[in-house]
N, CA, C and O of each residue as an XYZ file, in Angstrom:
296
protein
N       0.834     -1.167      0.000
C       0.000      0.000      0.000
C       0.890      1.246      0.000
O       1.663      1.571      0.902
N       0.632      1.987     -1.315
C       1.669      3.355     -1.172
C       1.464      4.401      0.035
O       0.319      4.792      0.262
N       2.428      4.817      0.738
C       1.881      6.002      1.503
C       1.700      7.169      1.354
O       1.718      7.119      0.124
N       1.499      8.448      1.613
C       0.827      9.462      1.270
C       2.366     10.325      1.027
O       3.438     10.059      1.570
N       2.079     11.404      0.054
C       3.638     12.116     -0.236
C       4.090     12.743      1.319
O       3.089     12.976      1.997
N       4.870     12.935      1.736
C       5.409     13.280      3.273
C       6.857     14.531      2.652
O       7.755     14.111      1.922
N       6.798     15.993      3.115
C       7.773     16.753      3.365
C       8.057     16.120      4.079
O       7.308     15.472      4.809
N       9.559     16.125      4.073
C      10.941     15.329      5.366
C      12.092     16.609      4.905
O      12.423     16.843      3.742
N      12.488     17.199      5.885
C      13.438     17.908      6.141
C      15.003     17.139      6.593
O      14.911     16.492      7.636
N      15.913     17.138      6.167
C      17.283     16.585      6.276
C      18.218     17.310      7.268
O      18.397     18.452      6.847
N      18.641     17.171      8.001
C      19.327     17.840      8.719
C      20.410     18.927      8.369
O      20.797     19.767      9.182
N      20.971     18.796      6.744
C      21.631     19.364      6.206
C      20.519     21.058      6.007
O      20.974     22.203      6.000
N      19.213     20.697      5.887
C      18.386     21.417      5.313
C      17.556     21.177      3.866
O      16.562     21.826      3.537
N      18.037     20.349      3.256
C      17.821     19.734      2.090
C      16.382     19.444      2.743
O      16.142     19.407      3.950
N      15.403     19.232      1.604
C      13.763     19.126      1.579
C      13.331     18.205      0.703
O      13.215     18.672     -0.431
N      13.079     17.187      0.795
C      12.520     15.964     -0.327
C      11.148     15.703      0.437
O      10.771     16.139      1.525
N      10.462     14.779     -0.553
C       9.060     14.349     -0.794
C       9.283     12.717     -0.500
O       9.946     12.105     -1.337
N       8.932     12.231      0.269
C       8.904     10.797      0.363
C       7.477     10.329      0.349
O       6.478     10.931      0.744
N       7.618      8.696     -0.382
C       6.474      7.607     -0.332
C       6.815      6.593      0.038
O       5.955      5.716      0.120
N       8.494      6.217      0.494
C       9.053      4.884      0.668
C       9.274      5.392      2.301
O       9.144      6.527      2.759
N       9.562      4.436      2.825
C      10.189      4.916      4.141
C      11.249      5.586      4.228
O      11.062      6.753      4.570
N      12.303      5.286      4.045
C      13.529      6.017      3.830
C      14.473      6.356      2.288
O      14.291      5.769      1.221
N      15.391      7.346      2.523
C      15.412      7.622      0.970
C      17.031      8.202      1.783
O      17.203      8.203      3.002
N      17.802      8.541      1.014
C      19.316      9.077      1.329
C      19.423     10.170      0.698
O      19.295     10.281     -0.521
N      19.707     11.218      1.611
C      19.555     12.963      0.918
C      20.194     12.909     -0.297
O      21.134     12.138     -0.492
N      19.679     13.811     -1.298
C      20.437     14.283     -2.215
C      21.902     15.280     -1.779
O      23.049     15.163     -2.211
N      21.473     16.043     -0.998
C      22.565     17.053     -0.574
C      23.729     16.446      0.244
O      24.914     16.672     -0.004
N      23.314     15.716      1.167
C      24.461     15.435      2.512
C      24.817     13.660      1.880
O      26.003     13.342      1.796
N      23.890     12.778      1.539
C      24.185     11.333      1.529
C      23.631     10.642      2.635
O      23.744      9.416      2.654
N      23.051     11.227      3.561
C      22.796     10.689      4.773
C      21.324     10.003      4.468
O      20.779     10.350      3.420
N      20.615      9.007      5.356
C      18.901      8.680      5.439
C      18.375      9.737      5.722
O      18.933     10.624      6.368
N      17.101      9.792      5.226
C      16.154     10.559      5.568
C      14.910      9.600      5.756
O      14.800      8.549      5.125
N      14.146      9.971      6.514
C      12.988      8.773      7.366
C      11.747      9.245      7.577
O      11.645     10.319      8.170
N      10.779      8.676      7.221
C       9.316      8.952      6.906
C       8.461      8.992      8.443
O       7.461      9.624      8.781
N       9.040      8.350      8.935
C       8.607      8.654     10.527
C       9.516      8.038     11.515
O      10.339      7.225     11.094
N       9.473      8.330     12.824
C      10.815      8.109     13.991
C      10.353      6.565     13.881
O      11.329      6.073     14.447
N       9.792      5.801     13.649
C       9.338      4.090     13.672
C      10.316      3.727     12.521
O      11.148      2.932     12.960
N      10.548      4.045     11.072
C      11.717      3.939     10.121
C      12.960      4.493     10.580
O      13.890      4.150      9.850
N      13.336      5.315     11.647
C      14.703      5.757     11.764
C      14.938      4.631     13.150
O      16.096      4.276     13.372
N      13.972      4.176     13.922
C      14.125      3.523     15.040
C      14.806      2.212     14.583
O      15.979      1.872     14.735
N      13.512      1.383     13.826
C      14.084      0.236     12.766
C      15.346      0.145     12.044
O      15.925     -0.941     12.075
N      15.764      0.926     11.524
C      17.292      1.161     10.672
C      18.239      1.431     12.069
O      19.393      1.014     11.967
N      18.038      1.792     12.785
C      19.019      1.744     13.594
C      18.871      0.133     14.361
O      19.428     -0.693     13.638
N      18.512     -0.249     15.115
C      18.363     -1.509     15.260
C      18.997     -2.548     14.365
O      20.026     -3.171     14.629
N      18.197     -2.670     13.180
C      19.023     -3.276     12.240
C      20.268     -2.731     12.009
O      20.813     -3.831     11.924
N      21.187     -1.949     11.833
C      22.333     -1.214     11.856
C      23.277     -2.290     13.172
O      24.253     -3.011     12.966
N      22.581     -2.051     14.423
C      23.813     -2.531     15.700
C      23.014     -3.926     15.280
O      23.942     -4.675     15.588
N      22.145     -4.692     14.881
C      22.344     -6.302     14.748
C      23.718     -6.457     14.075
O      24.631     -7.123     14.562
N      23.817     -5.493     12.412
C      24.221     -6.618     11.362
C      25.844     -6.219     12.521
O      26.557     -7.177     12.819
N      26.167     -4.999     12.964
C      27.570     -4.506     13.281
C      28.036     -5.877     14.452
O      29.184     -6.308     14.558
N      26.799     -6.394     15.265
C      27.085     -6.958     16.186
C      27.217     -8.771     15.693
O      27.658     -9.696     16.375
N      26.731     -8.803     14.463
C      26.854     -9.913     14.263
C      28.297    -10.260     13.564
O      28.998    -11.271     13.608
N      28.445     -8.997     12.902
C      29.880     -8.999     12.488
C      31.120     -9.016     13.351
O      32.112     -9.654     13.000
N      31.085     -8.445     14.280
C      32.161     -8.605     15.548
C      32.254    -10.039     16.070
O      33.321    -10.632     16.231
N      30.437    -10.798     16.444
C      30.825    -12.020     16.748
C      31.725    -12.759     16.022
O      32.751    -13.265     16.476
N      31.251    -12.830     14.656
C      32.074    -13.424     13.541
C      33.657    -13.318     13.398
O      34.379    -14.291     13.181
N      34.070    -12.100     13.538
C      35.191    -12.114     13.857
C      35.794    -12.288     15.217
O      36.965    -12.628     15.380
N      34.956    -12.044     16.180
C      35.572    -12.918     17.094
C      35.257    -14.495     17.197
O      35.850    -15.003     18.148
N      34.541    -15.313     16.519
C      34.425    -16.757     16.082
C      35.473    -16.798     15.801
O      36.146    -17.426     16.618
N      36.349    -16.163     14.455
C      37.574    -16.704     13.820
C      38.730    -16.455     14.789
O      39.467    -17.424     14.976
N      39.008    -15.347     15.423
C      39.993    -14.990     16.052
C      40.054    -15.914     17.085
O      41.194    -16.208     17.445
N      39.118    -16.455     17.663
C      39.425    -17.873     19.084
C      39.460    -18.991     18.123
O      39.681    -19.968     18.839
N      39.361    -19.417     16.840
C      39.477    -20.379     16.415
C      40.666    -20.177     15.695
O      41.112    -21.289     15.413
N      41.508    -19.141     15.195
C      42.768    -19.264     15.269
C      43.383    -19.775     15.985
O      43.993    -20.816     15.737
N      43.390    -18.972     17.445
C      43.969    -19.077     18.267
C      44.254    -20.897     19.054
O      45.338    -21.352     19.419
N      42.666    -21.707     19.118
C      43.259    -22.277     19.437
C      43.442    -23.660     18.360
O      43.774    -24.755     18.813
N      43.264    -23.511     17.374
C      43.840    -24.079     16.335
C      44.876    -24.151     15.372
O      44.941    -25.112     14.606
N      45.919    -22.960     15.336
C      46.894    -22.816     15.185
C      48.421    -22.023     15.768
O      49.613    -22.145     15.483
N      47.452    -20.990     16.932
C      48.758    -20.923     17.860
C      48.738    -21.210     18.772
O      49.254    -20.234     19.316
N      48.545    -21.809     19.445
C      48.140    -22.939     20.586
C      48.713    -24.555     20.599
O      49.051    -25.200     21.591
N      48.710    -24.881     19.530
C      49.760    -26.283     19.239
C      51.086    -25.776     19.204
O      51.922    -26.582     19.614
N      51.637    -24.381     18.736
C      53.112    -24.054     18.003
C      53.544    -24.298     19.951
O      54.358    -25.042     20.499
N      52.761    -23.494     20.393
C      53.376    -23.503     21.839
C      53.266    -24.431     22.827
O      53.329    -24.184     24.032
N      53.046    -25.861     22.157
C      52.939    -26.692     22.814
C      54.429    -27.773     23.052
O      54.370    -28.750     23.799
């Protein structure tokens, strides 16, 4: 269901027309968000994917560790 055209002001000052939830300024590059429920959501999703990525690298970094420098010092 389309939503209704929405003025959204950018923090830069830049002024666009939205129907999607979020859209990325023309002027600055940054999101711009159709209501605080789309800027709430994108942030959320934002610290999942960041936090899932840290696990991940910390998965590999203890499985280095004790799979290949952990025997040298044995």
């Amino acid at each position: 269901m389309p939503r209704p055209p929405k003025e959204v002001t950018c923090r830069c000052g830049h002024t666009s027309t939205l129907t999607i939830p979020k859209l990325l300024c023309v002027k600055c590059g940054k999101y711009v968000f159709y209501n605080a429920d789309e800027q709430r959501r994108h942030r959320i999703q934002s610290l999942y994917v960041l936090g899932m990525f840290a696990a991940a690298i910390t998965l590999v970094t203890y499985l280095f560790v004790e799979m290949i420098v952990e025997p040298l010092f044995r």
